[in-house]
ROGUKE-122829 format. One record per residue: x, z, y of N, C-alpha, C, CB in turn; residue in three letters. Coordinates in steps of 0.001 Angstrom, whole numbers, plus 500000, padded with zeros to 6 digits. Each point is the difference from the previous one (the first is absolute). Glycine has a CB too. Example, Ala and Ser with C-alpha at 12.3 -4.5 7.8 and 13.67 -1.06 7.14 Angstrom:
REM ROGUKE-122829
513190507800494310499110500000501190500900500000501200498108501246498827ALA501542498034502223500820500060501190499230500730501090501184497855499372SER
REM end
This chain:
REM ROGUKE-122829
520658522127498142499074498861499915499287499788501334499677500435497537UNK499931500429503226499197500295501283500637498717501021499697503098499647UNK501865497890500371501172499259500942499899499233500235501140500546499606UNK499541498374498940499858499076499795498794498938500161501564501269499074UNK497023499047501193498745499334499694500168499938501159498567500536498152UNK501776500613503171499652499886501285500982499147501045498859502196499359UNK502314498064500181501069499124500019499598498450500222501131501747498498UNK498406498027500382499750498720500152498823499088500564501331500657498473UNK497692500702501703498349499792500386501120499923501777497138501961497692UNK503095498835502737500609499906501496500814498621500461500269502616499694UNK500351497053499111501278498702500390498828498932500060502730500597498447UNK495831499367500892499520498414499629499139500153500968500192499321497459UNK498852502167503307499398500089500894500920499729501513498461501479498224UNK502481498009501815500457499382501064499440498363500193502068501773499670UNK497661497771499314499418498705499881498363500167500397501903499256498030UNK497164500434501451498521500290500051498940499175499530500738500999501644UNK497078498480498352498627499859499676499359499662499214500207499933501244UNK498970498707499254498433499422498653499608498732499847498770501792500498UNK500496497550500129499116498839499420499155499246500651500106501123498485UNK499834497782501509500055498670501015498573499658500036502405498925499404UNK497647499781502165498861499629500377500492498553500067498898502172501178UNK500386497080499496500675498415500046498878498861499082502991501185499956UNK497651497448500647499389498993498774501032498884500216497139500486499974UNK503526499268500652500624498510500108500842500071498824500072499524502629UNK500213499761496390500824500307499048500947499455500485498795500256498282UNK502704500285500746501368499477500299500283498715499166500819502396500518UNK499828497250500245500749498558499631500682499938498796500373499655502191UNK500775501586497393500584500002499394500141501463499702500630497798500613UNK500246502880498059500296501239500030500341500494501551500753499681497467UNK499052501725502513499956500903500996501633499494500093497802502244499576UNK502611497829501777501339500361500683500949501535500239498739498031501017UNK502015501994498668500506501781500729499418500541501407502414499517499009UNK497315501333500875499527500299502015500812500625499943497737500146500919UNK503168499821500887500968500868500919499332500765500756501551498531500126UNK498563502627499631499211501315500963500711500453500732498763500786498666UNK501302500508502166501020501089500424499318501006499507501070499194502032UNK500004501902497479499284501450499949499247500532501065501669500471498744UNK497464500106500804498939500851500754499706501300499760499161498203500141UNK500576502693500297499106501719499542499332499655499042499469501185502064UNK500133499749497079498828499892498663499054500782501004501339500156497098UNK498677501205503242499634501078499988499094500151501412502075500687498355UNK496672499769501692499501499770501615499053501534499858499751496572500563UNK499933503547500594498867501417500506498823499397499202500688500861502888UNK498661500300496377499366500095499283498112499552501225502429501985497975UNK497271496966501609498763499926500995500732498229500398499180503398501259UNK502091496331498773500433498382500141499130499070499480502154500574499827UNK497080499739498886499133498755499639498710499934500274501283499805498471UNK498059499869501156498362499728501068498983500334498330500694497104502698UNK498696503683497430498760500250499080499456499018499890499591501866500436UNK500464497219498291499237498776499610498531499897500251501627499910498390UNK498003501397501435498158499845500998499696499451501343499620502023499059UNK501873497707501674499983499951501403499586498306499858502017502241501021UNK499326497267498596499834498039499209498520499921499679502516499659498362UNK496789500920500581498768499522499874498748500234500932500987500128497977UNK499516500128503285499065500142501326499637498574500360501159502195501006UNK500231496646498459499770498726500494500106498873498694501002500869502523UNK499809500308496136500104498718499479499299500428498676502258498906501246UNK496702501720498878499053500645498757500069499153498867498317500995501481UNK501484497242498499500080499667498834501039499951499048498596499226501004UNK502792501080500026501136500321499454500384501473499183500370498332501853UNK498569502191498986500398501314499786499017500205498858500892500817502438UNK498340499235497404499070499717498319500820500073499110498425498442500511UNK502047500430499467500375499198499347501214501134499331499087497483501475UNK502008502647499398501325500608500040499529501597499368501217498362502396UNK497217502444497491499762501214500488500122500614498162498202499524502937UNK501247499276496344499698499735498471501457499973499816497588498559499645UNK503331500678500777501396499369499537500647500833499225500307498815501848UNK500697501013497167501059500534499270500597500662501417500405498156497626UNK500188500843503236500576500478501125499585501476500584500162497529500351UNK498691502531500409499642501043500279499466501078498689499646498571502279UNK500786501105496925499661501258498720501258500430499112497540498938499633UNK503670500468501129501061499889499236500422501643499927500690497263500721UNK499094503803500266500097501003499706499201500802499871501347499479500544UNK497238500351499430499308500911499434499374499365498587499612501131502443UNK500936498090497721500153499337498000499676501282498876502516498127500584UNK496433501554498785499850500683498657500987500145498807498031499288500670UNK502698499412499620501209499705498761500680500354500651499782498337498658UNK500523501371502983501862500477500630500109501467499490500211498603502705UNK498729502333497934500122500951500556500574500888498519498076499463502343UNK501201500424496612500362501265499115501708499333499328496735501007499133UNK503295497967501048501516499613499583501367500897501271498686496942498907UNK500724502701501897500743500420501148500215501611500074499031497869501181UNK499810502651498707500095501155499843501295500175498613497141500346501187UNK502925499562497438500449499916499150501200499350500409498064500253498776UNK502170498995501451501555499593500324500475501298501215499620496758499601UNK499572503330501406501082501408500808499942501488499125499287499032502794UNK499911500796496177500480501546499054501167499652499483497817500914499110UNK502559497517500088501142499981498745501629499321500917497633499235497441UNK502044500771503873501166499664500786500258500957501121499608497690499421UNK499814503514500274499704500676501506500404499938501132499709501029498963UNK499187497580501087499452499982501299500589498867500687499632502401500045UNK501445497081498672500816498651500924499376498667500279501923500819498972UNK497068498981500273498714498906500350499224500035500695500014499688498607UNK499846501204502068499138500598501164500442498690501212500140503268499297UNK500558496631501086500201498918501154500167498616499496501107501689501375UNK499073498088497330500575498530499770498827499451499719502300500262499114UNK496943500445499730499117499135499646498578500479501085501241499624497165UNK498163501714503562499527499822500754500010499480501591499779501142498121UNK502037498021502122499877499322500760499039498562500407501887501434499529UNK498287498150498986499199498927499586498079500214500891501999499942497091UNK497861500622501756498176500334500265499986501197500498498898498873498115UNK502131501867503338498747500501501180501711499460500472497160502636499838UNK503210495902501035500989499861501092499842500794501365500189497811498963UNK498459502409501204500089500449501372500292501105500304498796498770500292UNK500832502338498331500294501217499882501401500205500011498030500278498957UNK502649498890500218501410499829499921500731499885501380499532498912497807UNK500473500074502583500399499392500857499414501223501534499976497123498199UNK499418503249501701499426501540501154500402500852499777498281499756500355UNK502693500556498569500263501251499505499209500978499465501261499514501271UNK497550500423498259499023500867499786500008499669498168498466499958502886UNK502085499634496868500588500035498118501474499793500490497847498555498075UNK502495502992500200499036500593499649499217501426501307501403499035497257UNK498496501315501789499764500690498540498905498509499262499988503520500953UNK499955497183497848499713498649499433498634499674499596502152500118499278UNK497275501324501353498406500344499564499455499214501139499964502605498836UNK500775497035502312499133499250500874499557500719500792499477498641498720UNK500694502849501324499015500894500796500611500004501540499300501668497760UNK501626497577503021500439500035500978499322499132500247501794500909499966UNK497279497707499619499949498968500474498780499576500777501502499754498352UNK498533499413502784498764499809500710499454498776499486500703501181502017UNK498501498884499108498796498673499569500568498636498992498878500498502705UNK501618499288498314500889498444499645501239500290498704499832499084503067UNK500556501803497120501512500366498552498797499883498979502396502303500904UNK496412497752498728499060500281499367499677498854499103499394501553501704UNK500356497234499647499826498917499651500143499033499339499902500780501008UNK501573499610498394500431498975498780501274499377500976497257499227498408UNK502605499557501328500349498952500665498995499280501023501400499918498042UNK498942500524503052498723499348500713500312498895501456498701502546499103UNK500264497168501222500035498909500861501453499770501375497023500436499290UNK503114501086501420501130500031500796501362500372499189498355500610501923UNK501563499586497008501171500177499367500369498281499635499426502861498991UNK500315496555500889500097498633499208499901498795501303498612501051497395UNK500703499155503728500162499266500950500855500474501083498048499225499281UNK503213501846500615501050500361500910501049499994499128498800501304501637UNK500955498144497489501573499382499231500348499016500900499591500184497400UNK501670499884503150501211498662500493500865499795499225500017500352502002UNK500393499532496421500721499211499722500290500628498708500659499080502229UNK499997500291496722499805500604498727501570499905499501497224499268499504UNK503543501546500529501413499876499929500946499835498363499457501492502416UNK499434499077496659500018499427498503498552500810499279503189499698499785UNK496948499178499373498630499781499187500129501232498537499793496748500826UNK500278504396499753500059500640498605500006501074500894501231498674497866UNK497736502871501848500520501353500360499791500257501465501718499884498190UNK496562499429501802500024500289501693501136499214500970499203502482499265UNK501037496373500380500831499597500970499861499006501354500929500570497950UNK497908500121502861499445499855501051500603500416501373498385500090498398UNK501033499683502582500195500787501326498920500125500701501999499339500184UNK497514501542500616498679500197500326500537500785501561498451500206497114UNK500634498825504085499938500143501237498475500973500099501621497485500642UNK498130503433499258498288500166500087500188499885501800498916502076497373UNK500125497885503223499517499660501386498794499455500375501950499777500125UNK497664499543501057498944499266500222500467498329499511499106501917502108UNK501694497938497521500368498663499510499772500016498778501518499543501430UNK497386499474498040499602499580498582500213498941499493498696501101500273UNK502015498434499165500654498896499382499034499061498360502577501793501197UNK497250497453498633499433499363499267500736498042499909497742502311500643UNK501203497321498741500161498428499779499591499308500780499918500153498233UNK499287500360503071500099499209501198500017500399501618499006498854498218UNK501627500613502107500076500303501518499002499213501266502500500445499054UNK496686499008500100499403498891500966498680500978500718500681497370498250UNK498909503526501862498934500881500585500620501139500521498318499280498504UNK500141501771502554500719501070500517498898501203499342501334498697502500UNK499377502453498144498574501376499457500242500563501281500021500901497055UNK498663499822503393500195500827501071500221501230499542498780498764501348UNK501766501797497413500697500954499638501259500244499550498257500084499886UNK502130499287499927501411499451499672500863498471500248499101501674498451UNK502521498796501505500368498384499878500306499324498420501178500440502507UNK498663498371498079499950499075498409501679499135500152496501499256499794UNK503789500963499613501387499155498959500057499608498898501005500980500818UNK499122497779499209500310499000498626501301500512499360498955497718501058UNK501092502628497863500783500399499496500076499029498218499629502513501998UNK501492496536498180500526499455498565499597500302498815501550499925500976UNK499729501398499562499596500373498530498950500909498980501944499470500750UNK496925500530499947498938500072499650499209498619499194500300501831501931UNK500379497491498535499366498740499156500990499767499204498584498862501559UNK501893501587497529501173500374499184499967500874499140500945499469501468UNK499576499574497384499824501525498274500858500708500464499703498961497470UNK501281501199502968501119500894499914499396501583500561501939497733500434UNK496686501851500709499403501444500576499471500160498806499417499980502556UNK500407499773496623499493500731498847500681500494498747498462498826500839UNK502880500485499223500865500487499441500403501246500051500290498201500118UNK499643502171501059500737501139500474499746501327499356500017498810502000UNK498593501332497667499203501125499226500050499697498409498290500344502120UNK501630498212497556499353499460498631501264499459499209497504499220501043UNK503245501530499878501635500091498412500378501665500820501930496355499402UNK498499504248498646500279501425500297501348499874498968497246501404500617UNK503968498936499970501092500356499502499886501580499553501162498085501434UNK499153502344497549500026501741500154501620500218500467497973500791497726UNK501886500469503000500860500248500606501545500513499248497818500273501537UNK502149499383497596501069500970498855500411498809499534498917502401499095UNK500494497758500020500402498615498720499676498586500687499117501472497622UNK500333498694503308500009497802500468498772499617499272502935499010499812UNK496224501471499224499523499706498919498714499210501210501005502196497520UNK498211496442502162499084499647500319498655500312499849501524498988499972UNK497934501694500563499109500896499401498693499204500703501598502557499673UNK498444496547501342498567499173500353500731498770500580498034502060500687UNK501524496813498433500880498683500434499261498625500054501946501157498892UNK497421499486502277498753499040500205500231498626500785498661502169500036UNK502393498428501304500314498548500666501023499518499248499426500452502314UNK501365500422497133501137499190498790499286498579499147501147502798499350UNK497776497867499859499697498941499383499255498699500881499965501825498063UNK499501498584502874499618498932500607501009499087500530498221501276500358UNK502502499398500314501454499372500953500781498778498794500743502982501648UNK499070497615497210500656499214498840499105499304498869501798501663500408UNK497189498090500122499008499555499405499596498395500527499367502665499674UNK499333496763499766499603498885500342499122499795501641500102499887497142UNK499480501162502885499334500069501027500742500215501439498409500710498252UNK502498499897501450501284499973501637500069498896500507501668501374499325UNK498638497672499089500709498456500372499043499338500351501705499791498535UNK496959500211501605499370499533500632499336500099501529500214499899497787UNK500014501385502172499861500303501594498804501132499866500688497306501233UNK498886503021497401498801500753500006500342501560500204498876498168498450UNK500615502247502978499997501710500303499634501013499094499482499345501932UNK500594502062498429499399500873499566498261499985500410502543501103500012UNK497983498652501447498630499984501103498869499249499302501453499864502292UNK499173498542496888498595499078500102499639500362498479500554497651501911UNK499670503227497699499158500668498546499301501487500231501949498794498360UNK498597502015502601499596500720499921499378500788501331501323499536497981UNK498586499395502704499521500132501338499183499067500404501745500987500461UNK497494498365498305498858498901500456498940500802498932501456497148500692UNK497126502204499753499182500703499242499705500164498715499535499664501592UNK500602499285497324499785500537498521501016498763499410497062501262499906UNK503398498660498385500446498997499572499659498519500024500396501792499136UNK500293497317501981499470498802499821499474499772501235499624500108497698UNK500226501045503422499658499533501034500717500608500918498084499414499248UNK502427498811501732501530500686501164499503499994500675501908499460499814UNK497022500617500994499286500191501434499300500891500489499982498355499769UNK499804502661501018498987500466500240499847499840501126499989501154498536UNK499296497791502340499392500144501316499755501075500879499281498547499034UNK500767501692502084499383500895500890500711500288500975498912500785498529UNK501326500788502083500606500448501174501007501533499662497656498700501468UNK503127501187498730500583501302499696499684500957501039501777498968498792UNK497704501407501782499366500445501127498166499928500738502705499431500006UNK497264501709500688498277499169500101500421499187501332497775502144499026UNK502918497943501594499906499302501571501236499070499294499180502129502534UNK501220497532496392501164498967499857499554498817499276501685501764499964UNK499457497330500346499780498901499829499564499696498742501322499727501601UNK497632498803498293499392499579498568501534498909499308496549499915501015UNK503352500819497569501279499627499433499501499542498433501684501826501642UNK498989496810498361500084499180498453500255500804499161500781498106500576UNK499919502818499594500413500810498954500461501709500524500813497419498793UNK498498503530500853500559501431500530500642500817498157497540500353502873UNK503155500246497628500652500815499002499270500802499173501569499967501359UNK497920500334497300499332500974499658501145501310499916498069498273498774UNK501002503100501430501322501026499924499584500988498122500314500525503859UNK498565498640495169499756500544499305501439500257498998497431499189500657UNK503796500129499754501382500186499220499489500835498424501780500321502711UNK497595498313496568499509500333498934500796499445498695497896500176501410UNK502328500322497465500840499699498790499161500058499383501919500634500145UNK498553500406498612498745500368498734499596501287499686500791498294498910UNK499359502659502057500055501058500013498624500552500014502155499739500851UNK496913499760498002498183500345500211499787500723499754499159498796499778UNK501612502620499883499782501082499611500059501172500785500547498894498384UNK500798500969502824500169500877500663498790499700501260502721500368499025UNK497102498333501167498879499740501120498315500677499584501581497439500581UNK498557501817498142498444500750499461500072501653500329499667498154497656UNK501181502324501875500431501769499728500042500373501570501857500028497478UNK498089499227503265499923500214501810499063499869500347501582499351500617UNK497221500379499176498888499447500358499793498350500669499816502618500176UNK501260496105499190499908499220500752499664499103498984501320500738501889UNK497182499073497756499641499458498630500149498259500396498051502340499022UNK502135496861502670500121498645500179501107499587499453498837500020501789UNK502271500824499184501464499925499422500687499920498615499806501030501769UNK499308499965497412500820499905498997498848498406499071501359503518500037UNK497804496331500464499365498557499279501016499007500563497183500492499944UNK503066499504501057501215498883500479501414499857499373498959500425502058UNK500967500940497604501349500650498969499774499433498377500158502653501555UNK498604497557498573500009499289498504499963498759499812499058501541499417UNK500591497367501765499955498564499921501391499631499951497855499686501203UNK502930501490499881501757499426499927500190499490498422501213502068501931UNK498500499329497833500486500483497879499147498797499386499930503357499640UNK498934495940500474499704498966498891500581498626500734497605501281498826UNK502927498864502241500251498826500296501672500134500061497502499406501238UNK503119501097498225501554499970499638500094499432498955500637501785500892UNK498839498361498545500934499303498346498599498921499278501942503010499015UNK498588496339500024499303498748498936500804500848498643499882496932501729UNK499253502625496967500321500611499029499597498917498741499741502479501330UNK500725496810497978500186499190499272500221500627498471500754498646502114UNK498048501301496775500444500131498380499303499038499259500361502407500027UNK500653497187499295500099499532499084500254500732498725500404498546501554UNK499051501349496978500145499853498958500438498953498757498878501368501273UNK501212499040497525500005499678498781500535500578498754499823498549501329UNK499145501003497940499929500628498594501403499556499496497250499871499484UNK503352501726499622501539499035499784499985501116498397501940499173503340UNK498977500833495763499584500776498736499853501077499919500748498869499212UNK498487501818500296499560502042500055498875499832501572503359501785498993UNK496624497442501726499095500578500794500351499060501210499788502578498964UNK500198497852502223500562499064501267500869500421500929498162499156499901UNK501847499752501202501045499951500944499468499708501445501533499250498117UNK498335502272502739499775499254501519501038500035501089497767500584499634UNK502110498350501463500995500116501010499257500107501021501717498873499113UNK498574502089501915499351500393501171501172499505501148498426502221498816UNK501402497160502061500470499420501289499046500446500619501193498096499577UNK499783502493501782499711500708501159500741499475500666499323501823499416UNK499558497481502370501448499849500918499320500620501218501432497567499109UNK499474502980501522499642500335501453500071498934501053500795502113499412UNK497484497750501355500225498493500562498963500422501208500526497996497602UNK499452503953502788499574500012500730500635500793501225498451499358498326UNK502787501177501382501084500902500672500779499715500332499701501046499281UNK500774498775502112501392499306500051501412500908499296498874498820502422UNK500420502075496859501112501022499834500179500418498447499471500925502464UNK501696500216496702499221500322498775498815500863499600501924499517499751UNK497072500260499347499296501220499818499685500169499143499494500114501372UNK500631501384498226499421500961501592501063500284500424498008501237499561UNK502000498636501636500783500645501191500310501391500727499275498107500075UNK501121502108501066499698501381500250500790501073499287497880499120500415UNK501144501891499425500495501347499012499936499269498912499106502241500954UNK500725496813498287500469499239498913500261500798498536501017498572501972UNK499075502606498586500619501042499187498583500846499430502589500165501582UNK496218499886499134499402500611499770498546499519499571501684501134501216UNK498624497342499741499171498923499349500067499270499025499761500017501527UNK499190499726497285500298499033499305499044498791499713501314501749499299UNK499186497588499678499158498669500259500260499641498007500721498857503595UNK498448500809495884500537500427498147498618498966499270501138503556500092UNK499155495606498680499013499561499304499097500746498931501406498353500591UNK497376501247499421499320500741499024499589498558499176499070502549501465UNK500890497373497544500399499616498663498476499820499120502631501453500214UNK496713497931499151499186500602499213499503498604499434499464502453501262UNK500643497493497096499810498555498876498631500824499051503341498701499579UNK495745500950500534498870500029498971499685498691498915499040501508501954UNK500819499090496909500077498933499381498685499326499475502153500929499610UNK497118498322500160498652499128499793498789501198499625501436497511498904UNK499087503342500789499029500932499870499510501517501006500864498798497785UNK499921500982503427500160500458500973500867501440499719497864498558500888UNK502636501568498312501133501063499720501179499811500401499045500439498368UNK501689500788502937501299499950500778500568500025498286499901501487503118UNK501768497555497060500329500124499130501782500052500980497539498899497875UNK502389501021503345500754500127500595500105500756501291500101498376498674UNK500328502725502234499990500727500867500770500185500588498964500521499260UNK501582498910502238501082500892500586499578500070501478502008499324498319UNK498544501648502402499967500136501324499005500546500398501124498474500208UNK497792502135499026498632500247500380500062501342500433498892498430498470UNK500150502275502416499844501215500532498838501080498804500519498558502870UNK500576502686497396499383501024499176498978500441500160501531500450499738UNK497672500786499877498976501190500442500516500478501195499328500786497766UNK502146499674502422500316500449501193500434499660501242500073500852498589UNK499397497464501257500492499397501023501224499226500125498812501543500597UNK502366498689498470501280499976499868500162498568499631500372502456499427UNK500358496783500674500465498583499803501045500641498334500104498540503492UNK499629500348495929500991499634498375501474500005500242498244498249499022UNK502557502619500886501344500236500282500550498425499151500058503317500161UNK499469496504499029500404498539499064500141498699501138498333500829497529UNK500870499755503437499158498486500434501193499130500809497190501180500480UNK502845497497499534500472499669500958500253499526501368499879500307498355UNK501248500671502215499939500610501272500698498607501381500414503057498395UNK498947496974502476500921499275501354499967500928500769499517497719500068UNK501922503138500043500132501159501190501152500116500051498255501275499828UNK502553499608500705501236500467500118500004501280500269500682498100500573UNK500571502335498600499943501661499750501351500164500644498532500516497552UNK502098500860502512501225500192500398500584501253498622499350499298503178UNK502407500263496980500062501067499541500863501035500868499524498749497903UNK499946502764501355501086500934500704501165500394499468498371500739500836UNK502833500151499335501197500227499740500289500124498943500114500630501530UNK499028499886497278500127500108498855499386498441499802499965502887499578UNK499884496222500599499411498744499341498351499695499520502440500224499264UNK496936501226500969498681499629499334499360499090501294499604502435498189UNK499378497138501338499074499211500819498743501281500994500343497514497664UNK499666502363503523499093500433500652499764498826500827500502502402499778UNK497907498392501208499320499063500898500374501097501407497695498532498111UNK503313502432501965500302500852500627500841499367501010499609501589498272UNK500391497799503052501139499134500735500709500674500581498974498387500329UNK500905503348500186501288500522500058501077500451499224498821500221501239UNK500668499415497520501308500408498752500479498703499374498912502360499154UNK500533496180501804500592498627499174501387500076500727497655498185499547UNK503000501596499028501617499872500082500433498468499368500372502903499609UNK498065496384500160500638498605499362498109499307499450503465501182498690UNK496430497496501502499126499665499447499693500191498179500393498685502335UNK498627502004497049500177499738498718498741499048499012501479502359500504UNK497578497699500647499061498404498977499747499912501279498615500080497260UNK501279498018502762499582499076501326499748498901499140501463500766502211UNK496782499607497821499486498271499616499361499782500701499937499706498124UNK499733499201502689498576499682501286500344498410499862499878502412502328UNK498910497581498131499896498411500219500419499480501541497934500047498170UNK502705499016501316500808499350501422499151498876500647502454500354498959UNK497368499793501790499209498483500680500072498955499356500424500480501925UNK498375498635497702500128498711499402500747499808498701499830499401502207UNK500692501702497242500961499884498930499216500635498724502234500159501661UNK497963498815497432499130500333498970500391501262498939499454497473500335UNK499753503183499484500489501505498683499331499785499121500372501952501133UNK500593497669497475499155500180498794499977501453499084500480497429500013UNK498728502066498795499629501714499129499503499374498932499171501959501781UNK501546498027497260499630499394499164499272501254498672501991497792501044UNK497327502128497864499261500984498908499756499305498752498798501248501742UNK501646499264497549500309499510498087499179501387499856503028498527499150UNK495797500636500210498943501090499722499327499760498315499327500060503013UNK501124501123495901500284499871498919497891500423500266503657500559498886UNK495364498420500177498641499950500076499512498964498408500071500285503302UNK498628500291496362499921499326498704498678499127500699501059501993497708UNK499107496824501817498622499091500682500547498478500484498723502433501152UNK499868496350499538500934499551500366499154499041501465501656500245497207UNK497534500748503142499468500271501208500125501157500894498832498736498930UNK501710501446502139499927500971500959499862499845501757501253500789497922UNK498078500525502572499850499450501365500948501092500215497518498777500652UNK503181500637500417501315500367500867499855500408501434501071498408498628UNK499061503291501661499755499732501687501184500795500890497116499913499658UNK503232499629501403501208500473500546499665500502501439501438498376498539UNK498701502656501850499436500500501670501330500315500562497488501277499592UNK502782497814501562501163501187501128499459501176500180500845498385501533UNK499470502046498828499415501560500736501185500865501102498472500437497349UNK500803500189503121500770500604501738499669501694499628499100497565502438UNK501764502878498013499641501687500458501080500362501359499372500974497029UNK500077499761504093500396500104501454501144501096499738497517499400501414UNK502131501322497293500584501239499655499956500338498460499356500717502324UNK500889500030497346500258499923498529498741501337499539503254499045500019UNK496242501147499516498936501303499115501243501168499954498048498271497902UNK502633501561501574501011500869499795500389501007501347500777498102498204UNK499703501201502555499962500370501587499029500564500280501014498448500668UNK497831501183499522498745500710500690499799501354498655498496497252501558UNK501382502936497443500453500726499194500640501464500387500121497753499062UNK501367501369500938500663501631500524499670500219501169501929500036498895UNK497770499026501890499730500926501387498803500858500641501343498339500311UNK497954501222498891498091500260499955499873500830498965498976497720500666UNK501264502238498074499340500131499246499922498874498744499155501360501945UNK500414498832496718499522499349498638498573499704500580501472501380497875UNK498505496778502362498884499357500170499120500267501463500149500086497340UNK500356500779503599498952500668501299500101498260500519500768503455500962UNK500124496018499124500103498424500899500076499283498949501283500313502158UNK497901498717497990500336498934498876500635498545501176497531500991497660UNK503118498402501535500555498980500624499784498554499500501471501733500528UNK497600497527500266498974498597499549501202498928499397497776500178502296UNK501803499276496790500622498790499885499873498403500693499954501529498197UNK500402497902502141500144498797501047499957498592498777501863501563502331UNK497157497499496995500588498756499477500336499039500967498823500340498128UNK502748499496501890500545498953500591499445498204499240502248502222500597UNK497774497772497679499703498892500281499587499947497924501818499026503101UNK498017500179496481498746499851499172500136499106498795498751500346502051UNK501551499536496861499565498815498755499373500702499030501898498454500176UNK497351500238499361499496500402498734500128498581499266498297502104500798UNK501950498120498024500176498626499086499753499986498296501837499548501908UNK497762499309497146499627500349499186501427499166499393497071500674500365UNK503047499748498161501017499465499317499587499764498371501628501190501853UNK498429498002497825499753499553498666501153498952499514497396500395500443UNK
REM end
């Protein structure tokens, strides 16, 4: 099993990185890019300690310091999974999936080992500022499939200024989903199995065909607003629009659990501002009938996204009838924190070799539940609810979790972490 894991961790680490900067949107779907091969592999000390960047570009660096990005490997959720996947594969996930969240470590040779204990400042960092601005070119969008020049040449979305510390290059494809592709689709290395298919769905979605980036959702400051004025620099130029580097989703749990209580409020505006939630009722014989419509109309992508596997997104349910007695219940959270195994779920699970369903992505040998909401596309749920009466109030909540109770569970402990719930979106209605 080892062989084999490393085998293939070696053939895909010939390819390589992460995740984009930019704003001009594209015209049309992304194009193929023509690269040449390049080295993955450089002297350990090639990338520049992201503390150095925020000497000039502090508001960037704020910003980026909170980020998923820079926490991608000292992640509360990565880390005890990771650990756990190199016990039950020994040790063959060690480079694939911590290529992802520490590249520089990777890419320096200083992972593994997989504890990280070789690693300096910057392997530390996550994904950080010189790792992501010495990408030249992204050779396919799945599995690290980057190329990375580190040097004094820093590449971004514009070339029109200078630094007296470095040189500046405009670089394309930075203003381009596909640099974000590169990290935000994960093939597993065995089975092919899609295990994060984030630019997939976008690339094939509504939002490609319009020209809408990764960049202008998640690199401007909150839902609903594409601008942020200022200077990316203190001695640089005043700009209509500068990049935010908060590369924020819905992840308000792992940011809160970091100490980054802004971030993950921005995290939670993503989460109420993704989806609309529509119920309707009526009284029909023995009791009633509700339909819940859900559409996603705030993601260019499906969600939840991501580890998808570990995130979920599920209705909670609840009909009282004129006398304020539940006479109906689903989806609601226990004493222990735990979500209603009944409830219904928008996630995707995998299965492993024997067919059962796990949220385990080094043992997916095949998708085995995939429900999420697709951009703009409406999901219904319909409930034949057997009730004696012929008044009732009806209420329906989305709801979000970053991680599942269960998870923090085995890895912690029964209840030591509790894991917040997120309302995405809201009805209440009366029916007579």
């Amino acid at each position: 099993m080892k062989k084999l894991w490393l085998m293939m961790v070696f053939f895909l680490l010939l390819t390589a990185a992460v995740t984009g900067c930019g704003r001009k949107p594209d015209a049309a779907p992304p194009a193929p890019l023509e690269v040449t091969d390049q080295t993955d592999m450089f002297a350990p000390g090639s990338f520049q300690d992201p503390s150095i960047c925020g000497g000039c570009h502090n508001e960037i660096y704020q910003a980026w310091l909170g980020s998923p990005h820079a926490l991608a490997w000292s992640s509360g959720i990565f880390q005890p999974d990771y650990r756990l996947a190199h016990l039950e594969t020994d040790g063959g996930t060690d480079l694939f999936c911590g290529g992802c969240h520490a590249p520089v470590g990777m890419r320096t040779g200083l992972l593994p080992p997989h504890d990280g204990s070789r690693f300096d400042r910057t392997a530390n960092a996550g994904v950080s500022c010189d790792f992501c601005h010495t990408i030249s070119a992204v050779k396919e969008t799945f599995n690290m499939g980057n190329i990375s020049e580190p040097g004094n040449v820093k590449r971004g979305p514009r070339g029109d200024h200078s630094s007296p510390y470095h040189e500046v290059f405009y670089s394309e494809i930075h203003t381009r989903a596909q640099f974000c592709g590169a990290c935000h689709n994960v093939r597993h290395p065995s089975s092919g199995v899609k295990i994060i298919d984030t630019y997939d769905d976008w690339l094939n979605g509504p939002y490609a065909a319009q020209g809408i980036r990764c960049q202008d959702c998640h690199m401007t400051p909150t839902p609903g607003v594409g601008i942020n004025p200022g200077k990316s620099a203190t001695m640089g130029k005043a700009r209509d629009h500068v990049a935010t580097h908060f590369f924020l989703g819905g992840s308000a749990y792992l940011l809160r659990e970091a100490g980054f209580p802004d971030h993950a409020g921005q995290a939670e505006e993503n989460l109420r501002a993704a989806a609309e939630l529509e119920l309707t009722g009526r009284l029909v014989p023995g009791g009633l009938e509700l339909t819940v419509n859900i559409t996603n109309v705030g993601a260019g992508h499906k969600i939840p996204t991501g580890v998808t596997y570990i995130r979920k997104i599920w209705l909670e349910i609840t009909v009282r009838d004129s006398q304020g007695n539940i006479v109906f219940a689903l989806g609601h959270i226990d004493e222990n924190n735990h979500v209603d195994p009944n409830a219904t779920f928008f996630r995707l699970l995998f299965k492993d070799a024997e067919g059962n369903l796990t949220s385990k992505s080094w043992l997916a040998e095949g998708i085995g539940y995939d429900r999420r909401l697709s951009p703009l596309v409406p999901e219904t749920e319909k409930y034949l609810i057997s009730a004696n009466g012929s008044e009732f109030t009806a209420s329906a909540r989305l709801l979000y979790r970053s991680v599942s109770q269960s998870s923090l569970d085995f890895h912690h402990g029964p209840g030591v972490r509790l894991v917040p719930t997120v309302e995405m979106a809201a009805a209440t209605i009366e029916i007579k």
